[in-house]
PDB file of N, H, CA, C and O in Angstrom:
ATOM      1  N   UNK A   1       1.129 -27.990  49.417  1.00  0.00           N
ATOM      2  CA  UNK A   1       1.155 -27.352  48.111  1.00  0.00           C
ATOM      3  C   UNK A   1      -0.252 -27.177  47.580  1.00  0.00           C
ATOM      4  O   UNK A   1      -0.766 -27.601  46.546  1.00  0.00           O
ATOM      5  N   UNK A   2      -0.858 -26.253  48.811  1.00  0.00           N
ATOM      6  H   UNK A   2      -0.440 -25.908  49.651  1.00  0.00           H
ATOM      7  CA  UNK A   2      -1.997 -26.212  47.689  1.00  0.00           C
ATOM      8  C   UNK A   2      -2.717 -25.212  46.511  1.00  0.00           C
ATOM      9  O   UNK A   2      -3.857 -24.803  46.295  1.00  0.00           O
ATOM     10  N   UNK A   3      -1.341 -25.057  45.860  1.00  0.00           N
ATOM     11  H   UNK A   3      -0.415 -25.389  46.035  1.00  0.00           H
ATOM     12  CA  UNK A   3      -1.190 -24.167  44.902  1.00  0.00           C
ATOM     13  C   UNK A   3      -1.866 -24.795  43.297  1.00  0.00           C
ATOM     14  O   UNK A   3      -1.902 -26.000  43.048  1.00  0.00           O
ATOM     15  N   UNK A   4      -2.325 -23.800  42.406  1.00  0.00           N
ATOM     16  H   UNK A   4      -2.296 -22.821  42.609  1.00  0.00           H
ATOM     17  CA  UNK A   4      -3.138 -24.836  41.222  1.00  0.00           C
ATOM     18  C   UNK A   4      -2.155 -23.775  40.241  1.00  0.00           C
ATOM     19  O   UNK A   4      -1.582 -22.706  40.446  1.00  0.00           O
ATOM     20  N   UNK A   5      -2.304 -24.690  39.086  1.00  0.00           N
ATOM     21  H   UNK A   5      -2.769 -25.559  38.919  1.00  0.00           H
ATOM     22  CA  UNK A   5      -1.381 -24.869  38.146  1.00  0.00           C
ATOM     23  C   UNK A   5      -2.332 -24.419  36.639  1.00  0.00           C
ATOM     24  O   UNK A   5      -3.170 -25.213  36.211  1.00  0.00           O
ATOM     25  N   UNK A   6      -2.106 -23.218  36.012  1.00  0.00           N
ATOM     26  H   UNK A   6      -1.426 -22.573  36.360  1.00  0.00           H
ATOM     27  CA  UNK A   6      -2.510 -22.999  35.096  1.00  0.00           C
ATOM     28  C   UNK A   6      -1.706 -23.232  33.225  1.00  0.00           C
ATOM     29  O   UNK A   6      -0.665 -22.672  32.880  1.00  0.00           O
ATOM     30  N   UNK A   7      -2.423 -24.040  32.444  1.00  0.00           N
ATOM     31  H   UNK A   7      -3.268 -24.495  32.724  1.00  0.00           H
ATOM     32  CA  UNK A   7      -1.862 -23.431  31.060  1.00  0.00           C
ATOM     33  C   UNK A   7      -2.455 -22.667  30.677  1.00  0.00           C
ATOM     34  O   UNK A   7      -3.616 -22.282  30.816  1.00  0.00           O
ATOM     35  N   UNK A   8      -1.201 -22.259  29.869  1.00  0.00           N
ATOM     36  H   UNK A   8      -0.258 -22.572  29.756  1.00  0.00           H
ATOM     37  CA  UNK A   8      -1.850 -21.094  28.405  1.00  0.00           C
ATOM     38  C   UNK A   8      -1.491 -21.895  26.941  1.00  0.00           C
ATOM     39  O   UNK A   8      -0.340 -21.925  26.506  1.00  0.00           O
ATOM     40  N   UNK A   9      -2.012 -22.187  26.625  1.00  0.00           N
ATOM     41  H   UNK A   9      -2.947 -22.162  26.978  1.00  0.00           H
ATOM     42  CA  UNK A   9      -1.679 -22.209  24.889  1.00  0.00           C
ATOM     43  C   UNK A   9      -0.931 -21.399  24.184  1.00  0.00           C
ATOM     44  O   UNK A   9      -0.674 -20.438  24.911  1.00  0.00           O
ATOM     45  N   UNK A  10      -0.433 -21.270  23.135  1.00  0.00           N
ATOM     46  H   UNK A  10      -0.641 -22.050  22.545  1.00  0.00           H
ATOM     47  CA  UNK A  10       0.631 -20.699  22.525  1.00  0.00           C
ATOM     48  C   UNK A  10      -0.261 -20.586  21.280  1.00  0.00           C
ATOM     49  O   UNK A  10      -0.685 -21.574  20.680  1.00  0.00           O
ATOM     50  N   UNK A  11      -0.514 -19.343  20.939  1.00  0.00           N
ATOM     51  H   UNK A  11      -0.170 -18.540  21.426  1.00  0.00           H
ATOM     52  CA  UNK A  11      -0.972 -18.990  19.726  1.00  0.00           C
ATOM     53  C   UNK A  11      -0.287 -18.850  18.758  1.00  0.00           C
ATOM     54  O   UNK A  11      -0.559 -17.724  18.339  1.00  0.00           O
ATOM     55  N   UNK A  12       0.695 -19.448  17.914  1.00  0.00           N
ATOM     56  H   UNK A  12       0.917 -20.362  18.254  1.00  0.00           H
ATOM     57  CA  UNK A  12       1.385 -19.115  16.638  1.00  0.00           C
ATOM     58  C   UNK A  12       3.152 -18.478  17.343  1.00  0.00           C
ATOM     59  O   UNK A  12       3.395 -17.514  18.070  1.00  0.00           O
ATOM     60  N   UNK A  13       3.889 -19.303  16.853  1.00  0.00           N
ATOM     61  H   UNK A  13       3.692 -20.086  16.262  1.00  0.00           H
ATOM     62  CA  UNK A  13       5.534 -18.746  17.246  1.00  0.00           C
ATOM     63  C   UNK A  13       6.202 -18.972  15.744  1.00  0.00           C
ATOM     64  O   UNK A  13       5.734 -19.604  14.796  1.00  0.00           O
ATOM     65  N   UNK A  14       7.780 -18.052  15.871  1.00  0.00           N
ATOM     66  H   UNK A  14       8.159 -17.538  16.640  1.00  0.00           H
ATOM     67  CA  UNK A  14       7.901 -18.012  15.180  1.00  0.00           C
ATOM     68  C   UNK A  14       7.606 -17.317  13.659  1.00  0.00           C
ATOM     69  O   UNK A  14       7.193 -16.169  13.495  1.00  0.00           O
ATOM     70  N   UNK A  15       7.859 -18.104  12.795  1.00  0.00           N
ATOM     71  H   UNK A  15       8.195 -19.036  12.928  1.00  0.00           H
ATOM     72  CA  UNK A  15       7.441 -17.331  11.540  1.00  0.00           C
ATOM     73  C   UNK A  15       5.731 -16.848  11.192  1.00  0.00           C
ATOM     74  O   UNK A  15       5.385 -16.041  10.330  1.00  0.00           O
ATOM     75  N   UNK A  16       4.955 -17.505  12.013  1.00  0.00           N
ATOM     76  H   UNK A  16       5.236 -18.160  12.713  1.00  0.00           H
ATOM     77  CA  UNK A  16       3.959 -17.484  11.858  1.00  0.00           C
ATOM     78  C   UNK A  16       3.401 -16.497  12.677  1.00  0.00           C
ATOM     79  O   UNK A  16       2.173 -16.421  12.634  1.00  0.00           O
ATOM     80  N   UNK A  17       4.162 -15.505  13.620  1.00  0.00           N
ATOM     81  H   UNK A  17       5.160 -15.567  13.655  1.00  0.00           H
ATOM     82  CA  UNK A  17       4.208 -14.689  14.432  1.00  0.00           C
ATOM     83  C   UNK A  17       4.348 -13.479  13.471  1.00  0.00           C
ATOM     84  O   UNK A  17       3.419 -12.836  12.982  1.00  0.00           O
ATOM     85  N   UNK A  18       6.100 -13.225  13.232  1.00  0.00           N
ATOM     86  H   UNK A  18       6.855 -13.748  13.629  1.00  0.00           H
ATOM     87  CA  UNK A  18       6.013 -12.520  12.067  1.00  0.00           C
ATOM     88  C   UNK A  18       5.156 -12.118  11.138  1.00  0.00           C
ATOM     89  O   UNK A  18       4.948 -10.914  10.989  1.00  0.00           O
ATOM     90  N   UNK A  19       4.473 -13.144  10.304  1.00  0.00           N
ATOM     91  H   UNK A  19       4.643 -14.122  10.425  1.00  0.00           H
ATOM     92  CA  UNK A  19       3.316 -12.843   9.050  1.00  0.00           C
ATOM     93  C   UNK A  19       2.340 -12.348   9.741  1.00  0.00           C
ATOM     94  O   UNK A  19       1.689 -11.471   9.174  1.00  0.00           O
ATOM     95  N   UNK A  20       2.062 -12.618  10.710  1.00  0.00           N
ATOM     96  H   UNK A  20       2.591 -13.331  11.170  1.00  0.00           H
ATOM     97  CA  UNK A  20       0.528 -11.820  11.640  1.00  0.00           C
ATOM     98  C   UNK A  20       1.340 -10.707  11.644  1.00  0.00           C
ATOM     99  O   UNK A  20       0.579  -9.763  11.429  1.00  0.00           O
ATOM    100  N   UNK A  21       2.319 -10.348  11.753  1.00  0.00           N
ATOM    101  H   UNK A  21       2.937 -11.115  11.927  1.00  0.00           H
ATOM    102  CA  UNK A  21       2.340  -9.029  12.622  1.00  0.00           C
ATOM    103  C   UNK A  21       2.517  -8.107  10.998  1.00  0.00           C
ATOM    104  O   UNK A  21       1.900  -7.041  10.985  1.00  0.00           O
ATOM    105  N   UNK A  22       3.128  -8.383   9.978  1.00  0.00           N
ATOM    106  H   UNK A  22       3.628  -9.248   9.988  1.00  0.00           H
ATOM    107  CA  UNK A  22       2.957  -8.316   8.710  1.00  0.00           C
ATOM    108  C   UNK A  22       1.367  -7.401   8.204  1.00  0.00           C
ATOM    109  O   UNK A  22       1.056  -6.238   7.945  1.00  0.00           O
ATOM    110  N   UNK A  23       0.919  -8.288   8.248  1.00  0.00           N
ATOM    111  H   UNK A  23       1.172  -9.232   8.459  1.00  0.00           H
ATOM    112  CA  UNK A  23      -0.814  -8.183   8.035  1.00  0.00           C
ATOM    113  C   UNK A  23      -1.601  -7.529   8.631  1.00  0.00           C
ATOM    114  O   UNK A  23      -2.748  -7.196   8.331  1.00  0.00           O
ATOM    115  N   UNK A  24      -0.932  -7.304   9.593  1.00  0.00           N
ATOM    116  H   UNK A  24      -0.001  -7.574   9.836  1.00  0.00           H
ATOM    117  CA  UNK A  24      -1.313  -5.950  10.627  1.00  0.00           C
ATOM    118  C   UNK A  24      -0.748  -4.850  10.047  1.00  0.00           C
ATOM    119  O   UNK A  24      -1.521  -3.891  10.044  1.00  0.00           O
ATOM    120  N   UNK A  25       0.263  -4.651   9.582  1.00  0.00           N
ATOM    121  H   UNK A  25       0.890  -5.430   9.584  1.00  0.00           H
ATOM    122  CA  UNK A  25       1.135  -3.554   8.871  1.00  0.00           C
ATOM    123  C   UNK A  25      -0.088  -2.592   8.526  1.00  0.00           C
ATOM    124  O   UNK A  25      -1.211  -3.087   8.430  1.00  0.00           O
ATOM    125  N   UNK A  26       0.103  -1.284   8.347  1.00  0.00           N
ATOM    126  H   UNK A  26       1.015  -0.883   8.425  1.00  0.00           H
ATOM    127  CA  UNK A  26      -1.188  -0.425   7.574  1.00  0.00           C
ATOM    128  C   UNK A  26      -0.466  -0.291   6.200  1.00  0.00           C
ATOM    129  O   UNK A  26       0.710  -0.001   5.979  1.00  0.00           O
ATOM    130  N   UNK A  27      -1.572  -0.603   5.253  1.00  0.00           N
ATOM    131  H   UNK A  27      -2.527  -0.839   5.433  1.00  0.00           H
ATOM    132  CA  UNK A  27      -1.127  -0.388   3.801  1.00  0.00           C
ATOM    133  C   UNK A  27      -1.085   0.687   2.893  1.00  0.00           C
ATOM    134  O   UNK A  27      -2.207   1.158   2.702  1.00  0.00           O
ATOM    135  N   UNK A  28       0.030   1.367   2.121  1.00  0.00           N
ATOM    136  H   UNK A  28       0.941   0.985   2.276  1.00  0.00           H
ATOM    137  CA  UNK A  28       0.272   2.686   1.806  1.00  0.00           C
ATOM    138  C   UNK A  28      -0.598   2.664   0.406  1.00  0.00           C
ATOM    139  O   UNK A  28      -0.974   1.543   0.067  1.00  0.00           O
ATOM    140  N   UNK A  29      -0.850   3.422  -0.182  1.00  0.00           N
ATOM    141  H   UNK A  29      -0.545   4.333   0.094  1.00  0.00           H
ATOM    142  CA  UNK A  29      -1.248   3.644  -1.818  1.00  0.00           C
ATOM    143  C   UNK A  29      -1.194   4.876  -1.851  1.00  0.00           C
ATOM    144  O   UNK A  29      -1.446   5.694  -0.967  1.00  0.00           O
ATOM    145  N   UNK A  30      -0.939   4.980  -2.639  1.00  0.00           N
ATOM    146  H   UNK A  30      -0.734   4.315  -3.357  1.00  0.00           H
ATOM    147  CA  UNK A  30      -0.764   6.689  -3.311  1.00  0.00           C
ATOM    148  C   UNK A  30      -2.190   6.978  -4.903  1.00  0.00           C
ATOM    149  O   UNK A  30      -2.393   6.360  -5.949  1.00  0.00           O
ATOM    150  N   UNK A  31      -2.955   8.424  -4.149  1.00  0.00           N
ATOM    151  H   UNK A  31      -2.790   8.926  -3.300  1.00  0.00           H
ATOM    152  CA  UNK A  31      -3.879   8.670  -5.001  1.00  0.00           C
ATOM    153  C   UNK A  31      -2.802   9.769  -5.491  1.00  0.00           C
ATOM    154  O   UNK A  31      -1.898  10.342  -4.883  1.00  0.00           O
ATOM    155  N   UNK A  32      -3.239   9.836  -6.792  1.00  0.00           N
ATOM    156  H   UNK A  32      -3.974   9.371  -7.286  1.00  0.00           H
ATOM    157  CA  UNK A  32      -3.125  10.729  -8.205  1.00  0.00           C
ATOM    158  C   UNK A  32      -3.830  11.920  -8.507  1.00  0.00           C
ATOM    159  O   UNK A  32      -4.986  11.553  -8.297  1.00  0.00           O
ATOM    160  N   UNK A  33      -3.901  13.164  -8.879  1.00  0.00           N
ATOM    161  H   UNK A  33      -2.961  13.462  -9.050  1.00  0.00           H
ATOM    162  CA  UNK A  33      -4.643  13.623  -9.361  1.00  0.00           C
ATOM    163  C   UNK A  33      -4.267  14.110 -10.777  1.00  0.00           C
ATOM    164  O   UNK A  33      -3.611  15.101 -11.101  1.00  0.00           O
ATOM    165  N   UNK A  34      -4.710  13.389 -11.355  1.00  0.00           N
ATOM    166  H   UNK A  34      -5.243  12.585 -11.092  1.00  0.00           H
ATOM    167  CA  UNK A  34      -4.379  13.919 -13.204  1.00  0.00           C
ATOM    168  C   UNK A  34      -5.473  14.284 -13.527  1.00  0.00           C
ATOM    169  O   UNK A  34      -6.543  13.798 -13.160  1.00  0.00           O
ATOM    170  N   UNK A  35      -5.175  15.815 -14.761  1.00  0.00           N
ATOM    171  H   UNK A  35      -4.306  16.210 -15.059  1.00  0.00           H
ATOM    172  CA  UNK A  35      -5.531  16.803 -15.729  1.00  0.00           C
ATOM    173  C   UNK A  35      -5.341  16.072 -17.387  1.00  0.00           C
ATOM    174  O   UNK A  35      -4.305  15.772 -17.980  1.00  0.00           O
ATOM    175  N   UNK A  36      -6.579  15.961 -17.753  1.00  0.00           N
ATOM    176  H   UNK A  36      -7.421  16.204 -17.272  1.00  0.00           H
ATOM    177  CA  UNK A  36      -6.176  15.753 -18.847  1.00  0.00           C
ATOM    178  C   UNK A  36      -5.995  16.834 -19.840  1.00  0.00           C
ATOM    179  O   UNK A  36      -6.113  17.983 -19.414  1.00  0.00           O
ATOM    180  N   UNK A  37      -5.659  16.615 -21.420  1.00  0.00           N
ATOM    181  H   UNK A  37      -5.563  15.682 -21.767  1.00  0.00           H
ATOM    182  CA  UNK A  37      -5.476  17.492 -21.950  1.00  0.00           C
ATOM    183  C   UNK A  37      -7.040  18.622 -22.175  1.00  0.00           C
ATOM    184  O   UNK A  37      -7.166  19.847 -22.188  1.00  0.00           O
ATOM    185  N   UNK A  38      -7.846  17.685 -22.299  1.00  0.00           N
ATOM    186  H   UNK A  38      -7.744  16.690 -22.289  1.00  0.00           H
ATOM    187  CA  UNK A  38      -9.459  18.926 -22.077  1.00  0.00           C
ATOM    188  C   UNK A  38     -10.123  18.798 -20.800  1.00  0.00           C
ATOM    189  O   UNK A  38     -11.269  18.553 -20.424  1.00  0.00           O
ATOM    190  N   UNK A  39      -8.973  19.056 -20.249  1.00  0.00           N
ATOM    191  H   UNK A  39      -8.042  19.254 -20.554  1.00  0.00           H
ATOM    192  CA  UNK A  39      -9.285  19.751 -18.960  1.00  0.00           C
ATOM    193  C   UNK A  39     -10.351  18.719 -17.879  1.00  0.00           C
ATOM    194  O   UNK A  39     -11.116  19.520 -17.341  1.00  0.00           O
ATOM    195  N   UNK A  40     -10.525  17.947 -17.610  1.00  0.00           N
ATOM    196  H   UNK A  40      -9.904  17.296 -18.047  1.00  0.00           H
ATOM    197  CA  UNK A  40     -11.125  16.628 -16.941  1.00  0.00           C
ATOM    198  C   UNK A  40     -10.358  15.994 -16.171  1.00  0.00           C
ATOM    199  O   UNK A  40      -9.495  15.435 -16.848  1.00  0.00           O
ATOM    200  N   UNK A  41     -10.239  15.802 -15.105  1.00  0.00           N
ATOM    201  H   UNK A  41     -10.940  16.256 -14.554  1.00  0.00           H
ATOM    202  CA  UNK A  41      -9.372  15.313 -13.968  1.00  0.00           C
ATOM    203  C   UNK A  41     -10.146  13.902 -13.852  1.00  0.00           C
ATOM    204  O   UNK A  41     -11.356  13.680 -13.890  1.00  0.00           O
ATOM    205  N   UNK A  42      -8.928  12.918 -13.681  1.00  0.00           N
ATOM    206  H   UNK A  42      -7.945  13.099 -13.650  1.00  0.00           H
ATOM    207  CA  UNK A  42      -8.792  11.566 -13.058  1.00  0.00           C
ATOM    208  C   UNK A  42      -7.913  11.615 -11.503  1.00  0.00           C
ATOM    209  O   UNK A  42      -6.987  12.317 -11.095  1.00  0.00           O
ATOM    210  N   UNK A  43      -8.803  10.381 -10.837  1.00  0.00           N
ATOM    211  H   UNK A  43      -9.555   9.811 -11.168  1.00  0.00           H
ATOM    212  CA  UNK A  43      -7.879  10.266  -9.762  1.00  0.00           C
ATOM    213  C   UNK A  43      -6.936   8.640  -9.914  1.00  0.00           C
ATOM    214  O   UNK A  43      -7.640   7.648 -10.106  1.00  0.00           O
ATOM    215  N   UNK A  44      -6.164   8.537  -9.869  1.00  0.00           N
ATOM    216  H   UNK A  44      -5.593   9.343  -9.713  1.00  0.00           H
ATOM    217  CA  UNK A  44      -6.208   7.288 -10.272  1.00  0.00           C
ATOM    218  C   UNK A  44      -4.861   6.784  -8.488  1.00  0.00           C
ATOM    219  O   UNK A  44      -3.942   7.468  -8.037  1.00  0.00           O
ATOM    220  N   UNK A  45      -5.334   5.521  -8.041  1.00  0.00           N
ATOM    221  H   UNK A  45      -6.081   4.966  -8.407  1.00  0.00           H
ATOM    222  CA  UNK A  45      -4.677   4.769  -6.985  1.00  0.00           C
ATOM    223  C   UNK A  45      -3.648   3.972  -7.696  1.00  0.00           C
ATOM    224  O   UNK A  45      -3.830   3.459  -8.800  1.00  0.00           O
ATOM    225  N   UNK A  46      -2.145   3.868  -6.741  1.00  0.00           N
ATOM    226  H   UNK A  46      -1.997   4.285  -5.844  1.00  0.00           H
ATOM    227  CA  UNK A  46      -1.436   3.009  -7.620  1.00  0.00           C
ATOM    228  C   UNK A  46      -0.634   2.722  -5.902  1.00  0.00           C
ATOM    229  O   UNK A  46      -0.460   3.596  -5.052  1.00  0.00           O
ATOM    230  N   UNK A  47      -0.291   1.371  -5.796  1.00  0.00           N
ATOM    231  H   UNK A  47      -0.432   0.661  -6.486  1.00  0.00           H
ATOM    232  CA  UNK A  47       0.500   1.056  -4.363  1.00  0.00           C
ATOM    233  C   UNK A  47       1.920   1.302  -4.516  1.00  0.00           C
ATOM    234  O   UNK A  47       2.554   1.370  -3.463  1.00  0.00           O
ATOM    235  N   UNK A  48       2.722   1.490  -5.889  1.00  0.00           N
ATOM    236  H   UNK A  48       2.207   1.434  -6.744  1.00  0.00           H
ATOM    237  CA  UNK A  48       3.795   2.292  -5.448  1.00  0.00           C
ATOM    238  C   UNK A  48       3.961   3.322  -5.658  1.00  0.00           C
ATOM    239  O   UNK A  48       3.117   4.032  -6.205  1.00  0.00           O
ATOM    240  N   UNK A  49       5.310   3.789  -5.217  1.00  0.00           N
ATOM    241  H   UNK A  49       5.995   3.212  -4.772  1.00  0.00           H
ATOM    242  CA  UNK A  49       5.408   5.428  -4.922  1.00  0.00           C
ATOM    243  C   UNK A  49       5.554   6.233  -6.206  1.00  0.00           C
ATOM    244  O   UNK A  49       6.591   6.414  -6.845  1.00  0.00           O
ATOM    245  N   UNK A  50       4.798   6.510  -6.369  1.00  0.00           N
ATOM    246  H   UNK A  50       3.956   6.362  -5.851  1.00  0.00           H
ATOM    247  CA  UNK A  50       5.201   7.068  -8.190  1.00  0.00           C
ATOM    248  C   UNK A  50       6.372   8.242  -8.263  1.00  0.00           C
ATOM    249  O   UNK A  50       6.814   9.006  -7.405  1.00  0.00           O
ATOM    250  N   UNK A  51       6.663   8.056  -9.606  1.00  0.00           N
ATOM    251  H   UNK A  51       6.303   7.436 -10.303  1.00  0.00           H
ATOM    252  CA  UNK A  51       7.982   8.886 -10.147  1.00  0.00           C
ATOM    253  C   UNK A  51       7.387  10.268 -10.614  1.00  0.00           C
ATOM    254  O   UNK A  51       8.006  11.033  -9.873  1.00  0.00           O
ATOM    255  N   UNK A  52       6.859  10.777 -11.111  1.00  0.00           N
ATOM    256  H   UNK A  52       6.357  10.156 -11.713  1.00  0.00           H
ATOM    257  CA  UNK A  52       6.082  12.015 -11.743  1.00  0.00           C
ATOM    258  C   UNK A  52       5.840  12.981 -10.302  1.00  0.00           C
ATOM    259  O   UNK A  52       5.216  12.541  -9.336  1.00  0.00           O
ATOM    260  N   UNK A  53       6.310  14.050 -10.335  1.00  0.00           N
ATOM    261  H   UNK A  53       6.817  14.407 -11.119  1.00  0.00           H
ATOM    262  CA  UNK A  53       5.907  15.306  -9.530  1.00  0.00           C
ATOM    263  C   UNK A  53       4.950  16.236  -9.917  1.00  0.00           C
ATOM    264  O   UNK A  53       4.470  16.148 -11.047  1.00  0.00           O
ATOM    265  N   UNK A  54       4.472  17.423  -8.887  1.00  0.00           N
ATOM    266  H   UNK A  54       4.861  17.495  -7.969  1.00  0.00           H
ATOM    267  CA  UNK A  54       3.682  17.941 -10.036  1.00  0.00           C
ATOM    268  C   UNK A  54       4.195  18.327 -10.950  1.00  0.00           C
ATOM    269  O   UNK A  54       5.410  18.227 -11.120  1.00  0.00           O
ATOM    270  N   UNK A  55       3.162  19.022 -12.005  1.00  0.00           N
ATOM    271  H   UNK A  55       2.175  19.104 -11.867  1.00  0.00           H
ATOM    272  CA  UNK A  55       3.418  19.648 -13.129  1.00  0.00           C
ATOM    273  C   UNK A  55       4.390  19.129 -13.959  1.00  0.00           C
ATOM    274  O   UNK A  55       5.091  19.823 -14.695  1.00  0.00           O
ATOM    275  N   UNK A  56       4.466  17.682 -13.840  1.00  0.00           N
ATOM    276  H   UNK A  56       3.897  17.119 -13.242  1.00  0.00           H
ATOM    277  CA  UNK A  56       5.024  17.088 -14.696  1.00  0.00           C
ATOM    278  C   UNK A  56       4.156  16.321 -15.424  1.00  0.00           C
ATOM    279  O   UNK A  56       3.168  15.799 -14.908  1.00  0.00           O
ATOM    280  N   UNK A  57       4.610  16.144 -17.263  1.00  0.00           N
ATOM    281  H   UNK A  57       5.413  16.568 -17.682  1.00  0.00           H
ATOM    282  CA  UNK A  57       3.288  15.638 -18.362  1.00  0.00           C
ATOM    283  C   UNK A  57       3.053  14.368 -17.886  1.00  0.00           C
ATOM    284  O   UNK A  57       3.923  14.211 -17.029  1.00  0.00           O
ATOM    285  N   UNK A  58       2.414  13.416 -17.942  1.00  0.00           N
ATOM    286  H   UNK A  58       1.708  13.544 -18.638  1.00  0.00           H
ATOM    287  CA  UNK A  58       2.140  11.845 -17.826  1.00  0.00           C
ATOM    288  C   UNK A  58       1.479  11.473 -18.387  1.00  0.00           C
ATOM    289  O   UNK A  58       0.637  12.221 -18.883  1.00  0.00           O
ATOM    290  N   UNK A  59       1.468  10.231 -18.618  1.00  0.00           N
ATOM    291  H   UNK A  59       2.153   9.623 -18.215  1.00  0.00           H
ATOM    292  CA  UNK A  59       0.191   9.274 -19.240  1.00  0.00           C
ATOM    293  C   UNK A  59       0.022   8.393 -18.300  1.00  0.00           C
ATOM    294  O   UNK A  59       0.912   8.083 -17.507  1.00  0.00           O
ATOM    295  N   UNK A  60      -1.356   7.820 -18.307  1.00  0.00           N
ATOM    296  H   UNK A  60      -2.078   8.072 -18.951  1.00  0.00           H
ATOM    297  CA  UNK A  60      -1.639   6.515 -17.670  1.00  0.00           C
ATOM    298  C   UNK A  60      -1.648   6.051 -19.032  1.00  0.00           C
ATOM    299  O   UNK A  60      -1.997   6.550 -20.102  1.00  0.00           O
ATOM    300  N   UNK A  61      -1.044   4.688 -18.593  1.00  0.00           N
ATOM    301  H   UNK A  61      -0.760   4.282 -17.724  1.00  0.00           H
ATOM    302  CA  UNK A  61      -0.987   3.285 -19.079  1.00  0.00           C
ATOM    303  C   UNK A  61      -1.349   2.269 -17.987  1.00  0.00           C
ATOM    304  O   UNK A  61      -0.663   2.240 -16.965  1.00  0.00           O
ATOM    305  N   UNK A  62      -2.391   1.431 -18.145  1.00  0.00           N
ATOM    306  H   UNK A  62      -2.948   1.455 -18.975  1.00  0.00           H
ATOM    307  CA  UNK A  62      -3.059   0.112 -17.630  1.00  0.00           C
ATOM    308  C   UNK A  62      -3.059   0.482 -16.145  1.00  0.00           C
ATOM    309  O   UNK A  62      -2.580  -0.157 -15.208  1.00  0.00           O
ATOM    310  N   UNK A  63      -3.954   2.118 -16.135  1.00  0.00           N
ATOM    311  H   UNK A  63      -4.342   2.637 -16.896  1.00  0.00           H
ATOM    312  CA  UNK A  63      -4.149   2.237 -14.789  1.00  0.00           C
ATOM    313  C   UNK A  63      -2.978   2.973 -13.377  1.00  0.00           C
ATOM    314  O   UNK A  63      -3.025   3.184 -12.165  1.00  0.00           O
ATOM    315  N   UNK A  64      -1.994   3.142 -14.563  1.00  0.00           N
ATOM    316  H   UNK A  64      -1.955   2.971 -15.547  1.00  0.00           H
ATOM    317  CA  UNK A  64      -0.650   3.433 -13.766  1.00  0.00           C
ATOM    318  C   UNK A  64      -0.386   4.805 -14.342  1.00  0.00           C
ATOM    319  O   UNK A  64      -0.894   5.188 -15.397  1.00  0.00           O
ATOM    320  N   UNK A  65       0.596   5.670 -13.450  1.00  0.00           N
ATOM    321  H   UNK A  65       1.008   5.359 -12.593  1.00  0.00           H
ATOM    322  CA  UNK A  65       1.001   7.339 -13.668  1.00  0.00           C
ATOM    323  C   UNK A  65       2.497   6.673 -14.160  1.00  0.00           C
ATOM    324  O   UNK A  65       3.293   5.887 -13.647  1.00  0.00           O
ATOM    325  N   UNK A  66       2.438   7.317 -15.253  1.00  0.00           N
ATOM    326  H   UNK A  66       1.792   7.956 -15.670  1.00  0.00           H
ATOM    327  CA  UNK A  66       4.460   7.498 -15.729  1.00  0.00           C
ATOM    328  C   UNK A  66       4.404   8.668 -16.578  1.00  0.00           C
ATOM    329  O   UNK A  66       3.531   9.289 -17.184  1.00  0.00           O
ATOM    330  N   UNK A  67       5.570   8.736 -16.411  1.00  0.00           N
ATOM    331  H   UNK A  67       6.279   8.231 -15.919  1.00  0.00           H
ATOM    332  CA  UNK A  67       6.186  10.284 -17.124  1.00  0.00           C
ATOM    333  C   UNK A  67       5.885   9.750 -18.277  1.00  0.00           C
ATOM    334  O   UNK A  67       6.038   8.586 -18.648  1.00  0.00           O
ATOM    335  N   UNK A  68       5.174  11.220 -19.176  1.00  0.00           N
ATOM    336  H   UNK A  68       5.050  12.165 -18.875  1.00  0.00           H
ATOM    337  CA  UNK A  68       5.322  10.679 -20.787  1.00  0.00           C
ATOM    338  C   UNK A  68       7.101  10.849 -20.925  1.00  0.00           C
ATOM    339  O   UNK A  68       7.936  11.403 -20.211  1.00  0.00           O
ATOM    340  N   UNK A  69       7.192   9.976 -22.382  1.00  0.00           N
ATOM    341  H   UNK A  69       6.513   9.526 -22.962  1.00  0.00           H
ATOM    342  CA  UNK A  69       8.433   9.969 -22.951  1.00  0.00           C
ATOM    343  C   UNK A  69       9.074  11.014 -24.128  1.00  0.00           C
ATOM    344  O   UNK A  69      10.201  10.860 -24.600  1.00  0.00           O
ATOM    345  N   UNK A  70       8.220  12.020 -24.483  1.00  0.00           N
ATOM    346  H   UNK A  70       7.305  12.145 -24.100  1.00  0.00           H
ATOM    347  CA  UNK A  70       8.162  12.904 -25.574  1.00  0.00           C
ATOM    348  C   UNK A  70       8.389  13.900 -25.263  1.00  0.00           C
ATOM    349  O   UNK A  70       8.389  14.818 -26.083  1.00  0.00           O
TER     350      UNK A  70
END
């Protein structure tokens, strides 16, 4: 038997497998382009999918796109 015998180590199993592979994920954000009323464009980033289409009115509030309410 003169065969040789190798280990490998085990890098992370389990749940801890999962979260790596997680973190690898590519991360979405959605840029904005808002018009204000005198005419001056903002871009503004927000990570979820916003509700407002074009040519629909909005306000930012604390950095975020929502439909105005008026």
């Amino acid at each position: 038997m003169g065969g040789s015998l190798t280990t490998t180590p085990i890098i992370g199993s389990g749940s801890s497998v999962r979260d790596a592979r997680k973190a690898g994920a590519p991360l979405v954000s959605y840029v904005l382009t808002v018009r204000y009323d005198d005419g001056s464009y903002a871009f503004i980033e927000q990570a979820d999918e916003p509700v407002p289409r074009r040519g629909d009115r909005v306000q930012v509030i604390d950095g975020r796109v929502e439909l105005r309410k008026d």
